[in-house]
C-alpha positions, 0 to 999 in steps of 0.5 A: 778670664784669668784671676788676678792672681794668675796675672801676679804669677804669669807677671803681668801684675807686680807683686812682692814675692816672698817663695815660689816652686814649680806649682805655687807661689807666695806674696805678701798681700797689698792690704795686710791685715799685719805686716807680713801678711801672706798669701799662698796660691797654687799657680794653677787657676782653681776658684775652690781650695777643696777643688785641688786634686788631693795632689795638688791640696798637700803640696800646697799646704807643705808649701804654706808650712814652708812659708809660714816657718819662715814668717814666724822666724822672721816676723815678730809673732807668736804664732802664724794664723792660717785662714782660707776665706776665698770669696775675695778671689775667684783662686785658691789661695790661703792667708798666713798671718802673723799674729800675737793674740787671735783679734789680730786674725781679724779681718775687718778692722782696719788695714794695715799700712806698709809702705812699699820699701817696707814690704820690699824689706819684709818680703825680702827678709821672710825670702831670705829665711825660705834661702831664696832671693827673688822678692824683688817687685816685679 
């Protein structure tokens, strides 16, 4: 059964796309940890980051980089937290999250709350700092 993150990239689940290539895909996450809050997955279903071909794992790590540059540039941030967890989602998938001081990599406080036009516009401006322009919810 596909992962619900292999429903967002084939687009059967909506999602606020920040970047997409020919192998993986950004969104902001619907329970942030802050705004801004990204999720980086390759588009090929693989439960385990480790379990990428080595391929695959340095393409997805220059993509993150990619995204999390343009999270910094565009979010207010000192640097952007990186944290790969992966028992959520049975997919690979990495965490860039802006942050100011290392608490705010904390992810058992309490949620973040974003409303939706405002992580259209969060997801929009980080798209526009990558040079794309397809974070529309789709």
């Amino acid at each position: 059964m596909a992962t619900i993150f292999s429903k967002i990239v084939a687009g059967e689940i909506p999602s606020y796309k920040v970047a997409e290539d020919e192998n993986n895909y950004a969104f902001l996450d619907i329970n942030p940890v802050a705004p801004g809050h990204t999720l980086v997955i390759p588009k090929r279903e693989v439960d385990y980051l480790f379990d990428l071909t080595d391929e695959e794992y340095v393409d997805l790590q220059l993509f993150a980089k990619r995204v999390a540059t343009a999270i910094k540039q565009t979010m207010p941030c000192q640097r952007v937290g990186v944290a790969v967890m992966g028992l959520e989602v049975p997919h690979a998938h990495i965490h860039l999250i802006p942050i100011n001081e290392e608490k705010d990599m904390n992810f058992f406080k309490e949620k973040a709350t974003v409303a939706p036009d405002e992580m259209a516009r969060i997801a929009q401006t980080i798209a526009d700092a990558m040079g794309n322009n397809h974070s529309e919810l789709f």
